[in-house]
N, C-alpha and C positions, 0 to 999 in steps of 0.2 A: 571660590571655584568648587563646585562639586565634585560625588567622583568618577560623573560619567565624564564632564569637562579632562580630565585628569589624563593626559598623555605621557605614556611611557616616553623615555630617551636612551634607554640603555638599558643595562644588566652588572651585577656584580657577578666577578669569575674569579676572583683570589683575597681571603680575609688574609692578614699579619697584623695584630694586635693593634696600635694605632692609627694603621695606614690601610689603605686595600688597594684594589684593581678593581676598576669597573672598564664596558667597552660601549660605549654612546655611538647611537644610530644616526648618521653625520644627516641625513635627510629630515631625522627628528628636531635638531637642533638648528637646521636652517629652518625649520616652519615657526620656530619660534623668536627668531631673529630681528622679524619687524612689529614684532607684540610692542604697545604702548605701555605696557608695566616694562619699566626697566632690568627690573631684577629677570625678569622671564626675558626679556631681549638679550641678556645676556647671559643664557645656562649655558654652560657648557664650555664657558672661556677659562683658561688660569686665572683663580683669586675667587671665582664665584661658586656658592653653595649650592647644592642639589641635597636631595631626602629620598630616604627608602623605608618602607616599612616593615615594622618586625613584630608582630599582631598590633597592638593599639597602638603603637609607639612609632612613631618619624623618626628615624634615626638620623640629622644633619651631618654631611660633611664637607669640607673645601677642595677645592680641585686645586694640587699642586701641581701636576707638570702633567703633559699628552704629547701624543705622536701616535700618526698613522698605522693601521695594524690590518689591514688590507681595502680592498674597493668599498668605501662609505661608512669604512669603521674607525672607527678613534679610541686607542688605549689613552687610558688616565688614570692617574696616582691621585689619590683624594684621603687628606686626615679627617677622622675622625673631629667633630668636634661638641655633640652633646645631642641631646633627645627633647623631643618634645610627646606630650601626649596629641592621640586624634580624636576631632571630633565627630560622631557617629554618624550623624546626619548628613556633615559638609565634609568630612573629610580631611576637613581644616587643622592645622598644628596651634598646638596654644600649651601656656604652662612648662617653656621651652626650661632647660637644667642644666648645666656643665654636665658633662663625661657621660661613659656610654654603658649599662647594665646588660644589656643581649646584642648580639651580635647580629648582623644579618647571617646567610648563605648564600653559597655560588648561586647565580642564575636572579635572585629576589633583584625585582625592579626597580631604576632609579628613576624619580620625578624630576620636574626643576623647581624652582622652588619662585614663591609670587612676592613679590613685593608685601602682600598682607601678612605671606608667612616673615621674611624678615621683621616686620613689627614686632610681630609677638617675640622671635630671638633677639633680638634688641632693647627690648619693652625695659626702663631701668626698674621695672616694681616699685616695691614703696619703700626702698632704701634709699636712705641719704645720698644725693648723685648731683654731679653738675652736669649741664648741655654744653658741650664745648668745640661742635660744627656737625657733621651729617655724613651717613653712613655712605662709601662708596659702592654702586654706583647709583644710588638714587639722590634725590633733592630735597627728601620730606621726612625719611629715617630720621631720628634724632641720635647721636653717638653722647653715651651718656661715659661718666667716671662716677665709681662710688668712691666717695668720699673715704669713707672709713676704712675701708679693704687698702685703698692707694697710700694712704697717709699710715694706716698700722704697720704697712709693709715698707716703707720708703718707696721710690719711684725714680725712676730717671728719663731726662727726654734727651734724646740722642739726635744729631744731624750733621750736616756739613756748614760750614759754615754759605750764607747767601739760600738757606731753604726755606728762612720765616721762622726760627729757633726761638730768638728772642724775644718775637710776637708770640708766639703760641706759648712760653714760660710767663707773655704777661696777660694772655688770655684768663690762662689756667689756673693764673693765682687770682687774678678781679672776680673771678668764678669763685674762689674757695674764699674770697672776703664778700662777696654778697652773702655767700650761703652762711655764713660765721664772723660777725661783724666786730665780738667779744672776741673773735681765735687772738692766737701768737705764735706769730709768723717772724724770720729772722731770712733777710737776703742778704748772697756775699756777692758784693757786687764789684768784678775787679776793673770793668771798664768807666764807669759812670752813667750807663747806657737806660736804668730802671727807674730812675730817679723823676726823670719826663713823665712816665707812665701811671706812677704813683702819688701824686701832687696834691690829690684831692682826698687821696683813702689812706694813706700812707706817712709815716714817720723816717724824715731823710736824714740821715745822719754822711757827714764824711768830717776831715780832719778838721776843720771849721766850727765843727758842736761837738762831733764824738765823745771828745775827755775821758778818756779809757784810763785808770788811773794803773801806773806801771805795778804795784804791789801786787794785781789781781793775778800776776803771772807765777806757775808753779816751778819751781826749782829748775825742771829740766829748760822751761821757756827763758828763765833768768842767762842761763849757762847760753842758749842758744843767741841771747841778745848780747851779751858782755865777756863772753869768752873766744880769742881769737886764731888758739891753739889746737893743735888737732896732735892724735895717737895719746903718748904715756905723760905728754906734759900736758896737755886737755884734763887728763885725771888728777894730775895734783893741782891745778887753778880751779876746777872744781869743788876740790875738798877744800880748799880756802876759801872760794866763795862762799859755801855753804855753810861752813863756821862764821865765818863772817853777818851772813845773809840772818843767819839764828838770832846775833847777839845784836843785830841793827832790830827787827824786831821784837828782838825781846824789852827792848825800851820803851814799847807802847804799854800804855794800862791795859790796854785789852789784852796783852800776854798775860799780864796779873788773873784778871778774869778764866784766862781759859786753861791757866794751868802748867800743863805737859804742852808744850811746843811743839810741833815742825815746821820745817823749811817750807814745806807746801802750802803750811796756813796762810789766806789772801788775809793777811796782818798789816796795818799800812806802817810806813818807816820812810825814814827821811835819807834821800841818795846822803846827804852831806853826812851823815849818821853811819852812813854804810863807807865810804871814803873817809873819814876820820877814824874809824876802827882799822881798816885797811896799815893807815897809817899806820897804829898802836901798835895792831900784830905785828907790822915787818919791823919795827925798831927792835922786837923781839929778838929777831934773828944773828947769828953770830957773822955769820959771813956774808961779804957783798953780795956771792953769788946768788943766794938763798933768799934775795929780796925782790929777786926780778918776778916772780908771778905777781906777787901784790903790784908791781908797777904797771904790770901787764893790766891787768882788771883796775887799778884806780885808774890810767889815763884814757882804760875805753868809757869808761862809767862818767869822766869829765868829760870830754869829748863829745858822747849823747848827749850831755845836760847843757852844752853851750851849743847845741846846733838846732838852729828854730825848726826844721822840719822836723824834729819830732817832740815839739812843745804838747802838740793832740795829748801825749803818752808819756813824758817824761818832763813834764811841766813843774814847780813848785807848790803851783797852787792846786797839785791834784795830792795832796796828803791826807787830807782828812778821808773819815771814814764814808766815802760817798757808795759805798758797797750795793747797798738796798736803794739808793735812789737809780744809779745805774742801771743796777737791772731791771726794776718799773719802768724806764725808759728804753731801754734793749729790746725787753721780752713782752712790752704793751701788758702790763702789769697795774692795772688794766688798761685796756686798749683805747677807751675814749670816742669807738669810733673808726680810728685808725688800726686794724687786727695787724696792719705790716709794717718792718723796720727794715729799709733799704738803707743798707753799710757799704757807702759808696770809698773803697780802698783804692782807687783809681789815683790817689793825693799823697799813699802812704810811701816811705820810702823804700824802695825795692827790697834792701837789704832784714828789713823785719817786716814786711806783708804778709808771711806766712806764719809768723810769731802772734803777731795781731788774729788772724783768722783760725788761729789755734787756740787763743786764750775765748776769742768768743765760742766757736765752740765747745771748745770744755769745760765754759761757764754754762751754756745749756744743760751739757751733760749731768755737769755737776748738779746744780739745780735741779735736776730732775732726779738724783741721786738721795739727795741730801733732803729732798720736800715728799719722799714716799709715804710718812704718816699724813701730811696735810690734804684738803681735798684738789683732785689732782687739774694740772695745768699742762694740759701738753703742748708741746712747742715743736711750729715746723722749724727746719731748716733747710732751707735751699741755697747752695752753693752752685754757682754759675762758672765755667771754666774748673770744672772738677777735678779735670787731667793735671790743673798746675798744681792742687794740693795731698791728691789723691793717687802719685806718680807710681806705674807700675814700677817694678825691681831695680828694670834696668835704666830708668830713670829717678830713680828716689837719692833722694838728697838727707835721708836721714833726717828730715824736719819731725816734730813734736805735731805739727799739723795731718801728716799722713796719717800714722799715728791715733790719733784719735778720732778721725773722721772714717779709720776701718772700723774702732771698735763702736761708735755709732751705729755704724753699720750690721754689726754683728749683734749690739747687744739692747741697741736704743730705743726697739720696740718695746723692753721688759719692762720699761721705765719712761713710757710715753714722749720719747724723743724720736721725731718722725723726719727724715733725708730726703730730700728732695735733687738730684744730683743732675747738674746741666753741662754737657759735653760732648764737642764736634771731633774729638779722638777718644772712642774709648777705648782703645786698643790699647793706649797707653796710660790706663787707669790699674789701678791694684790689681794686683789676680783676688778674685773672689769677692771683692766690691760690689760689680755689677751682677753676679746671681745672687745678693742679698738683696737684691729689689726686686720688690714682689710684683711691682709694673711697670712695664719698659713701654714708651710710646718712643718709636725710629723713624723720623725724619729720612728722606734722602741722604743716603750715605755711601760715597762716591772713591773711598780708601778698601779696598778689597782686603787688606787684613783688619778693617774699623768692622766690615759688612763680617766676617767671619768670627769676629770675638764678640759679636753681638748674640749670633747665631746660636756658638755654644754656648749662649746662657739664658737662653729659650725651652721652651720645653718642647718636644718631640713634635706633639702633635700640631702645634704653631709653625712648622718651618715651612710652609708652604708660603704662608702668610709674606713669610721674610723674603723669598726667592725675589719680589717683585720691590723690594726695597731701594737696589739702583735705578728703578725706573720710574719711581713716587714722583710726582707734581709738587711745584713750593708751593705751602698750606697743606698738604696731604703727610698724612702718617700712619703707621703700623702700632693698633697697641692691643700688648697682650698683657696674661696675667692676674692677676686678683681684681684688680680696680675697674676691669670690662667684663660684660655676662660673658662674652666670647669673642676670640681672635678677632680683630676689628681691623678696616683698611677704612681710614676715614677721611676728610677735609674738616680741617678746622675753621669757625666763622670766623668773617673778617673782623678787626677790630679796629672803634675810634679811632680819628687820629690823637686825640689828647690825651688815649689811654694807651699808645704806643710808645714803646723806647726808644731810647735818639741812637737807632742801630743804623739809619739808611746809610749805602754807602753811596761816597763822593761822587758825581756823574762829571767825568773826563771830561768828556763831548762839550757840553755847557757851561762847565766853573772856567777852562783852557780860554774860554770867548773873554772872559771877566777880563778889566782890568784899568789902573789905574789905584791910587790910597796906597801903593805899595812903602812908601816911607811910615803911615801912620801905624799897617802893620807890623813891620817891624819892626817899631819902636815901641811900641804897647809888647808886645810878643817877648822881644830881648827883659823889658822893664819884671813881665811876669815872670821870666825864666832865673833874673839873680836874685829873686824877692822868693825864689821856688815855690810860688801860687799862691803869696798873703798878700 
């Protein structure tokens, strides 16, 4: 569009540092209503960009909110959102940049903006990036993710439950396994939902192959599995297990090897090792009374070891030292092909789910702690149902899980452990969780204190963006933050059916018509339920 083409629609009449005031000529904005560029059929609406120029420079911004300001004028609040340079001849934006160097003035005139200019602010350059659906409102924008920016900073994808969540988490990861076929990737899968999606590129683990050996758990995770006490007598079964827990460890050779001992060392030892000391110590003791913690922790520690649901974890045959083959198999070490490991916890037993999804991840952690001289390996990690491990205050349970899925968060960039956090309440995630992620993509979110805790942890000039968040389409999302050139309202492509998770939910209407087998059902059904899924 040249710049005689080039029709004004308004005026700027108040700067304030992120935000302004502009007042759009309402006869301006209906003449370009039935334009066949979409983006110019749509200037002048909530959520769509308009430009101004400030000498060579296009200054972009978003239109957050408008209302009437007398006969054929419209006031509108518009963020800021970044610059591009002009071209001399055409007038045209190109070479668009995050944030803004010069300022407009009152009165300097606003454009709309063409569909060619959106290319160039969208345009992913020649950074690492995946395509993962199309810029709202056009059909042919590509909505890119850089890769590196998303993953350096962790990310989260936020929605309501029935908006397309767990398609667009399995979009967004078949995208980051094409692009990186060598990556190491780690899913915590607590439905069994991912497992369908990933059959072909993917390494599925659940309680069935897992073999997670119980040793790899640090002290605190031990106390969380095997201690049943709570307040001043929690502290003394802890200080005997811990004595305990030492000297069943220190019975392997590899204590010999390593020296100086602790309780945290993933050292393997044998339960019957750790209950036969149990024994020794309490015969120590002078009085009956003084023997009840040791009974306390031998009969939970027997108890786990005779109850087949948690054979995965607490098996005999998981002693040996399987340390290193573990996590070759965990952390696609190396990957084969397969860059992801779907840890389908859907089979674990309630009581240590969150025990389990603490030792994996603070075996990433660790690993990434512990391998800083070697060349390095970073490892995603995406946790689905975040809210259950990552419980604000007034929900936390005190688990070893929350725990160290904050300090991931706060600290797991330094040391190439990258978050990936999926959840239809964030409201009720950590305080300060959700602003360590450097890119949030917001689904439909339909909880107005979910839609507010989202908000503040946005950046200023983004909230425009978020206002229209209640009223997002399933497949449509809002993403801001490192991992997009700029605040983005997009739709994500559809995906395979063979590459989607088994998330649909039941249809009433049609399964109600069903019927008939109802004996074989619940006869298979009860059979699975005393057998608890072997």
């Amino acid at each position: 569009m040249g710049l005689a083409a080039l029709r004004s629609i308004g005026a700027v009449v108040e700067i304030a540092g992120s935000s302004s005031q502009v007042v759009f000529d309402a006869a301006a904005l209906e003449s370009h209503a039935g334009s066949p560029d979409a983006a110019l059929a749509n200037a002048g609406q909530v959520g769509s960009q308009i430009k101004m120029r400030v000498g060579s420079t296009w200054l972009i911004a978003n239109v957050r909110s408008m209302k009437l300001a007398g006969q054929d004028r419209i006031a509108a609040q518009v963020d800021f959102l970044g610059e591009g340079d002009e071209e001399r001849l055409t007038g045209k934006l190109y070479r668009f940049r995050r944030g803004v160097t010069r300022y407009p003035t009152p009165g300097c005139e606003v454009f709309p903006i063409s569909t060619a200019d959106l290319k160039q602010i969208y345009a992913a350059e020649d950074r690492a990036h995946i395509q993962i659906g199309t810029v709202y409102p056009t059909r042919d924008i590509r909505a890119a993710l850089y890769v590196d920016a998303m993953l350096g900073k962790h990310f989260a994808l936020l929605g309501s439950t029935g908006t397309g969540k767990s398609t667009a988490a399995a979009l967004i990861l078949h995208r980051i396994c094409e692009l990186a076929p060598q990556g190491h990737i780690v899913m915590i899968d607590p439905h069994g939902e991912y497992s369908a999606a990933f059959k072909t590129n993917g390494a599925l683990f659940d309680v069935s192959n897992l073999q997670m050996p119980y040793w790899l758990m640090n002290f605190e995770e031990h106390c969380e599995v095997f201690l049943t006490t709570e307040g001043s007598a929690r502290q003394v079964d802890a200080d005997i297990l811990g004595k305990c827990l030492l000297l069943a460890k220190g019975k392997n050779r590899l204590a010999q090897e390593i020296g100086k001992l602790t309780v945290d060392a993933p050292v393997p030892y044998l339960l019957s090792d750790l209950t036969a000391i149990l024994q020794l110590e309490m015969g120590k003791m002078d009085k009956a009374t003084d023997t009840a913690p040791y009974l306390r922790i031998r009969s939970k520690i027997e108890e786990i070891k005779g109850d087949p649901r948690f054979a995965f974890m607490f098996s005999g045959m998981l002693v040996a030292d399987t340390m290193a083959s573990f996590m070759a198999r965990i952390f696609r070490l190396p990957g084969d092909g397969k860059p992801i490991s779907i840890i389908d916890v859907s089979g674990v037993p309630s009581e240590i789910t969150s025990v389990v999804v603490a030792v994996l991840s603070r075996m990433v952690f660790d690993f990434a702690i512990w391998s800083r001289n070697e060349p390095r390996r970073p490892v995603l990690l995406v946790c689905e149902e975040a809210h259950r491990y990552v419980p604000s205050e007034r929900n936390a349970d005190g688990s070893s899980v929350g725990r160290i899925l904050s300090r991931i968060a706060k600290e797991g960039r330094k040391y190439g452990v990258s978050l990936g956090l999926i959840t239809q309440r964030p409201s009720d995630l950590a305080e300060g969780v959700l602003s360590q992620c450097g890119t949030i993509l917001s689904m439909r979110l339909n909880n107005e204190r979910d839609q507010a805790f989202v908000k503040a942890a946005i950046p200023e000039g983004a909230r425009g963006f978020l206002d229209s968040i209640p009223a997002l389409r399933n497949r449509e999302c809002i993403a801001v933050g490192e991992g997009v050139a700029t605040p983005t309202r997009l739709v994500f492509d559809p995906l395979d059916e063979i590459k989607r998770p088994a998330s649909a939910d039941p249809l009433f209407s049609e399964l109600w018509r069903e019927t008939g087998g109802e004996d074989g059902i619940l006869e298979r059904t009860i059979k699975r339920w005393r057998s608890q899924g072997r």
